[in-house]
C-alpha positions in Angstrom: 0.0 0.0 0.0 2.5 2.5 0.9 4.7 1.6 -2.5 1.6 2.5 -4.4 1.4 5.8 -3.1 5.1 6.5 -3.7 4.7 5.2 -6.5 1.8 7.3 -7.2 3.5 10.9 -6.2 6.3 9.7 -7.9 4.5 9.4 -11.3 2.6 13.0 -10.6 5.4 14.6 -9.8 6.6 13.8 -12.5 3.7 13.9 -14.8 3.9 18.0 -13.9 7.3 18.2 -14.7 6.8 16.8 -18.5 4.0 19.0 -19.2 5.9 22.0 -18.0 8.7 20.9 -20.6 6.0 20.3 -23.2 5.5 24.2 -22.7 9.0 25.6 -22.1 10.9 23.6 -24.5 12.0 25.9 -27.8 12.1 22.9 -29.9 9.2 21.7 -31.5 10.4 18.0 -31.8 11.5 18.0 -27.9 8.2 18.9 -27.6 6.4 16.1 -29.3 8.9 13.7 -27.6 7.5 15.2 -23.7 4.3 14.5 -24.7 4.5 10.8 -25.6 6.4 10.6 -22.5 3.6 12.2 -20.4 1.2 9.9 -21.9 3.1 7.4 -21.0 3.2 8.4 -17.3 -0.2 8.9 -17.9 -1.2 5.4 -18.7 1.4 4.2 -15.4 -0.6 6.4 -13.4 -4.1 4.5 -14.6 -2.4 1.0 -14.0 -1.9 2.2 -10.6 -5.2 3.2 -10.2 -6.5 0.1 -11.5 -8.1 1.4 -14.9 -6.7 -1.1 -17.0 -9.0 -0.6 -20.2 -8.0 3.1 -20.7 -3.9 2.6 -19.8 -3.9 0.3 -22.8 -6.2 3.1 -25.1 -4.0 6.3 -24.2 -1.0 3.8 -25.2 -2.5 2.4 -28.3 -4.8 5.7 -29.5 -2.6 8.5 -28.0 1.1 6.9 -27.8 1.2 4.3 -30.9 -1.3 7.1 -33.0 -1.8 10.8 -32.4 1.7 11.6 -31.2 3.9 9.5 -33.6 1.5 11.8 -36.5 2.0 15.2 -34.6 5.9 13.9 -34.5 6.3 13.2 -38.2 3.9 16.2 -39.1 6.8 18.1 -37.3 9.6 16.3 -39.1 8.5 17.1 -42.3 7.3 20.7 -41.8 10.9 21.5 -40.6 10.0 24.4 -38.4 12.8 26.8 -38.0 13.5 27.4 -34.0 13.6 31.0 -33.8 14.8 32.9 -30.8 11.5 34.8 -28.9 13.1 36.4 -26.0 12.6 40.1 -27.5 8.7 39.1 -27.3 8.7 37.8 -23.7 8.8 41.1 -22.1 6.2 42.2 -24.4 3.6 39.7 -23.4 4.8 38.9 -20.0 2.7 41.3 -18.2 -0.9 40.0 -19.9 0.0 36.6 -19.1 1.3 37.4 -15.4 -2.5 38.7 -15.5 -4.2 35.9 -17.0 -1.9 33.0 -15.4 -3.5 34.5 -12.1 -7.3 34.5 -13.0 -7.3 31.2 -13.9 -5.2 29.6 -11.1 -7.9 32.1 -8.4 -10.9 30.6 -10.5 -9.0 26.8 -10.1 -8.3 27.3 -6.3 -12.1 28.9 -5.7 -13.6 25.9 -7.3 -11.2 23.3 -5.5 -12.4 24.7 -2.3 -16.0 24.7 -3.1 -16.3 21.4 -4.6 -13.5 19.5 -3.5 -14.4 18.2 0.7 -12.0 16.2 3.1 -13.1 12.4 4.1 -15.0 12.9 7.3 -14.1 9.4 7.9 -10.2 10.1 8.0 -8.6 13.2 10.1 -5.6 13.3 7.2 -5.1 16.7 5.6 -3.1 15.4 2.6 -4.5 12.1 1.7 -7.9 10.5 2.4 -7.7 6.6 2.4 -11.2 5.0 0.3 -12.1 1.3 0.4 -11.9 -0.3 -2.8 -15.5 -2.9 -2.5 -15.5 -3.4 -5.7 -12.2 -5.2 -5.5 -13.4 -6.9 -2.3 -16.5 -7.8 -4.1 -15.5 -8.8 -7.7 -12.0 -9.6 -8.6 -12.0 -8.7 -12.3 -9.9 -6.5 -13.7 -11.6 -3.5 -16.6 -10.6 -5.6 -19.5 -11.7 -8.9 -18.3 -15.2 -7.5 -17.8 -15.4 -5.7 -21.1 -13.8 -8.8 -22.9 -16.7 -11.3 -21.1 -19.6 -8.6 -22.1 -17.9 -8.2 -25.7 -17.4 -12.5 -26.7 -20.9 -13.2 -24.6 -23.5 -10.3 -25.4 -22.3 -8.1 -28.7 -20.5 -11.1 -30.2 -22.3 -10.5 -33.3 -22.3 -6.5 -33.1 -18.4 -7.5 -32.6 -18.0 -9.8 -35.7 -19.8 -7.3 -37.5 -17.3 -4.7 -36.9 -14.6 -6.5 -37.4 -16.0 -7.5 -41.0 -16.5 -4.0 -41.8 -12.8 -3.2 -40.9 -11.7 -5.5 -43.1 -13.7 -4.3 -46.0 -12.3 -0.6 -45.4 -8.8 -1.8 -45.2 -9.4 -4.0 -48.7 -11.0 -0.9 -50.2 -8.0 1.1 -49.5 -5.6 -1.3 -50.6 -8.0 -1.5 -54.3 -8.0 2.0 -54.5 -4.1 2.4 -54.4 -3.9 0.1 -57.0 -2.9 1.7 -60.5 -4.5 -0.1 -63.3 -3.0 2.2 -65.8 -0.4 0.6 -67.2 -1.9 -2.5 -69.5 1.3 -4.0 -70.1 3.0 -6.3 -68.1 6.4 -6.5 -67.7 8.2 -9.3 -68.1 11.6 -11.1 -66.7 13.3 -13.7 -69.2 15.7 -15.3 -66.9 17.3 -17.2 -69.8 18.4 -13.8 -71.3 20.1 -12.6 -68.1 22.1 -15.5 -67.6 23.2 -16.6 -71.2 25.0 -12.8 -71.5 28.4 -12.3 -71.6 30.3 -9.4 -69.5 31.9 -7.9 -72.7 28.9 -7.2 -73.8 27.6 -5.3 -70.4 28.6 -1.9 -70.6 
């Protein structure tokens, strides 16, 4: 218990740090490479917290997906890093200003809507009873894979058919039919010539 909530301060800590480096870095590539990096912290955090199911969709959708395309988008755009401290003094005043309405609107609603355990005396961390771990000892992706092969088997099949399909239809459509002749090898021709002949 007490690993898991080093672990879990560890991960946050850190989480924080990456997002601030996502926002600080000049490079636009560093950047990309701090936000797959946060999602990945991100998904650690939800394995910690026992959410299985959505660990493994912010690593296949947002790791293996949205960040590798925002990294080769960047790649190929070849952005020029250009050097904005003239600007920072410009701007820095508005966004002293606007930086400290939002973080007074955060810390109002935290206070308002955000209450202490009654049950625990603890200012920094209120412990919580997991039942549905005492109850039911399946795991997020055990439960969705039982209700998936059991009551939407066929809704399942279905999809997966129509997956297929799409992926056939974009492999036909990337065909080119244009060219009518086919071209040939003649093995015999290659091997019967002579090097003098080669230029």
């Amino acid at each position: 218990m007490i690993i898991e909530f080093i672990l879990f301060y560890f991960f946050s800590v850190l989480l924080v740090i990456n997002t601030l480096m996502i926002i600080l870095s000049k490079n636009s590539l560093y950047s990309v490479l701090f936000l797959v990096l946060s999602f990945l912290i991100t998904s650690c955090l939800l394995f910690l917290l026992e959410c299985e199911f959505l660990a493994l969709i912010f690593l296949i959708i947002y790791v293996g997906a949205i960040s590798i395309l925002f990294l080769f988008v960047v790649m190929m755009l070849n952005i020029k890093i250009i050097n904005s401290t003239k600007d920072l003094m410009k701007y820095l005043p508005i966004a002293n200003l606007l930086g400290g309405v939002f973080l007074f609107e955060i810390f109002s609603n935290f206070s308002n809507n955000f209450l202490s355990n009654p049950y625990n005396n603890s200012l920094f961390s209120n412990y919580y009873i997991n039942w549905f771990e005492k109850i039911d000892f399946l795991t997020n992706i055990e439960s969705i894979g039982q209700i998936l092969y059991t009551f939407y088997v066929i809704q399942f099949l279905i999809a997966g058919i129509i997956l297929l399909v799409a992926v056939i239809g974009a492999v036909v459509l990337t065909v080119d039919n244009s060219t009518k002749e086919t071209k040939k090898q003649y093995f015999f021709k290659q091997i019967s010539r002579k090097f003098k002949k080669v230029i």
